[in-house]
C-alpha positions in Angstrom: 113.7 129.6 102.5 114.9 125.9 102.4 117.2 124.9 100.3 115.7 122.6 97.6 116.3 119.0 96.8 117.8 117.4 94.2 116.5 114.6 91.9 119.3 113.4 89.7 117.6 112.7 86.5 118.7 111.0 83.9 116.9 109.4 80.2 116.2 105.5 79.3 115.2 105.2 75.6 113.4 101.9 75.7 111.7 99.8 72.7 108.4 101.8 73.7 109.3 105.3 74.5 111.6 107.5 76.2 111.3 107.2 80.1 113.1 109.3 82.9 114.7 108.0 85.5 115.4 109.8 88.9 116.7 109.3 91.9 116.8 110.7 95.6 119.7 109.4 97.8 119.9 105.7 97.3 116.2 105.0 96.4 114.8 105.3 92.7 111.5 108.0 92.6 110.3 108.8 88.9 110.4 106.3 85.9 108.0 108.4 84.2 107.2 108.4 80.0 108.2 111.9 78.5 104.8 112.0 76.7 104.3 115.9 77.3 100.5 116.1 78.9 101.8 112.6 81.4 105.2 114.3 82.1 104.2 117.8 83.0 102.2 116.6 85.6 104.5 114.4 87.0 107.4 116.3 87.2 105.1 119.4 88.6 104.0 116.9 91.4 107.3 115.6 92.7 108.9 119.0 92.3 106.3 120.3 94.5 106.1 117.4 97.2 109.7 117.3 97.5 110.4 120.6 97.3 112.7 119.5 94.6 114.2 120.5 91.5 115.7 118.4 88.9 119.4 117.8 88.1 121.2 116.0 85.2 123.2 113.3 86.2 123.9 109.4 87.7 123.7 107.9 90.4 124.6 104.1 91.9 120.4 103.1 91.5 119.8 104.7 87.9 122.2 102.4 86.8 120.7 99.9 88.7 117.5 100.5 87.0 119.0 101.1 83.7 120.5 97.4 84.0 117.1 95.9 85.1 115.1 97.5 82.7 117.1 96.0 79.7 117.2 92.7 81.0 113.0 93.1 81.5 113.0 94.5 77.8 115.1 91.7 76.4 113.0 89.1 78.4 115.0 88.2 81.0 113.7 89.9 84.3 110.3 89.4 85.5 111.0 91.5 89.0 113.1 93.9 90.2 114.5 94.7 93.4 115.3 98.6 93.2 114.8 100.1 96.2 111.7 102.7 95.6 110.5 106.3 97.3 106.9 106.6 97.0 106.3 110.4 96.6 102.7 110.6 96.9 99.6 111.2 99.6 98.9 108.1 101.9 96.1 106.7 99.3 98.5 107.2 96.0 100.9 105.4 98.1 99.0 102.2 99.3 97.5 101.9 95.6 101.4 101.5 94.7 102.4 99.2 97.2 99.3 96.9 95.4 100.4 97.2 92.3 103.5 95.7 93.2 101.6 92.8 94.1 100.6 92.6 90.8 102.5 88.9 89.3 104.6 89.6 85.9 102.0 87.5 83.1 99.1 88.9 84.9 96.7 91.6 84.5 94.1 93.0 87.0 91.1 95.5 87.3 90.9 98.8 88.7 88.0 97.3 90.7 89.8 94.7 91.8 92.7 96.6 93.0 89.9 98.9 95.2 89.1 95.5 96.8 91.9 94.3 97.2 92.8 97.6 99.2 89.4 97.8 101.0 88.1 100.7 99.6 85.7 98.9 96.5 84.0 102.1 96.2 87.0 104.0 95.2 87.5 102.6 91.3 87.9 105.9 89.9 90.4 107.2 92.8 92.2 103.8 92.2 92.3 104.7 88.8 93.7 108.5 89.7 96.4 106.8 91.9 97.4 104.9 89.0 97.4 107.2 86.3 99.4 109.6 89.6 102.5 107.1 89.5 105.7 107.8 88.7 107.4 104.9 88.7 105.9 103.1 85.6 107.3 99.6 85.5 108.6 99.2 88.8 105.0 100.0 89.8 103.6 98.0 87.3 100.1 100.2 86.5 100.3 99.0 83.0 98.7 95.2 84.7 95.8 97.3 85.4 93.1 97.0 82.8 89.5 97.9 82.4 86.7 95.4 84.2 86.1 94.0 80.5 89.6 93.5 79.7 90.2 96.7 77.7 93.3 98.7 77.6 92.6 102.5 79.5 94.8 105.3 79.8 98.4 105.0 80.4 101.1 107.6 80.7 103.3 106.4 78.3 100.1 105.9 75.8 98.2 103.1 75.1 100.5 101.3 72.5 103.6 101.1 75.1 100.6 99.5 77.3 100.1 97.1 74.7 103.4 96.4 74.1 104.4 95.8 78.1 101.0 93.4 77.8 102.6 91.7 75.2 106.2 91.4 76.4 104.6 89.7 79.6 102.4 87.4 77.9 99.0 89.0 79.0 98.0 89.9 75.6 
């Protein structure tokens, strides 16, 4: 049997809720909410698709990410240039690589991210993909909102939602 991989882990309390941070090699792979249902299925996931098991511990681009994440929380970042694994089928992973399209300030429908991807039947599979990342904030799922404005389901709940909104401006 293959040895399994490692993804150094390590926590992030920020002003909305505890987030885990993890990292394979050089590239960051999970910022993921520790709400139980959200986390579970996550971890399960990556675990699975990586053949990977978790491990306490740093590395050069958590700290990276820790840094950039407090300067986004106290106002001061709007991007962020970690370098990012997509763990994830094809379709998870071209949904991603939209969302980081996705301007700081801004908001956008799941139907408009189908579109933009060329699938504009897929809305709820958009909407899987999204609610399937691990990398919230980096992949910035929470700029995706319901087609009348209203704030759906986020892994971290829908008040950290709100409050990213808010941080940005959206809301």
């Amino acid at each position: 049997m293959k040895d399994k991989n490692k993804i150094i882990v390590n926590p992030y309390q920020s002003p909305c809720g505890v987030l885990l941070l993890g990292s394979i090699g050089d590239k960051l792979c999970l910022c993921d909410w520790r709400t139980e249902k959200h986390s579970a299925r996550v971890d399960n996931r990556l675990k699975r698709m990586w053949n990977a098991e978790f491990e306490e511990g740093t590395s050069a681009v958590i700290e990276s990410a820790r840094q950039q994440l407090d300067e986004y929380f106290a106002g001061k970042r709007q991007t962020f240039d970690i370098p990012l694994l997509f763990i994830g089928t094809d379709f998870q992973k071209t949904v991603w690589s939209e969302l980081l399209k996705i301007p700081f300030g801004t908001s956008v429908s799941y139907g408009e991210v189908a579109r933009r991807i060329g699938r504009p039947a897929a809305v709820r599979a958009v909407a899987n993909a999204n609610g399937a990342n691990p990398m919230s904030i980096f992949v910035p799922c929470h700029r995706v909102i319901g087609s009348d404005r209203s704030l759906t389901g986020y892994g971290g709940g829908l008040g950290s939602k709100q409050r990213l909104l808010e941080l940005e401006g959206v809301l």
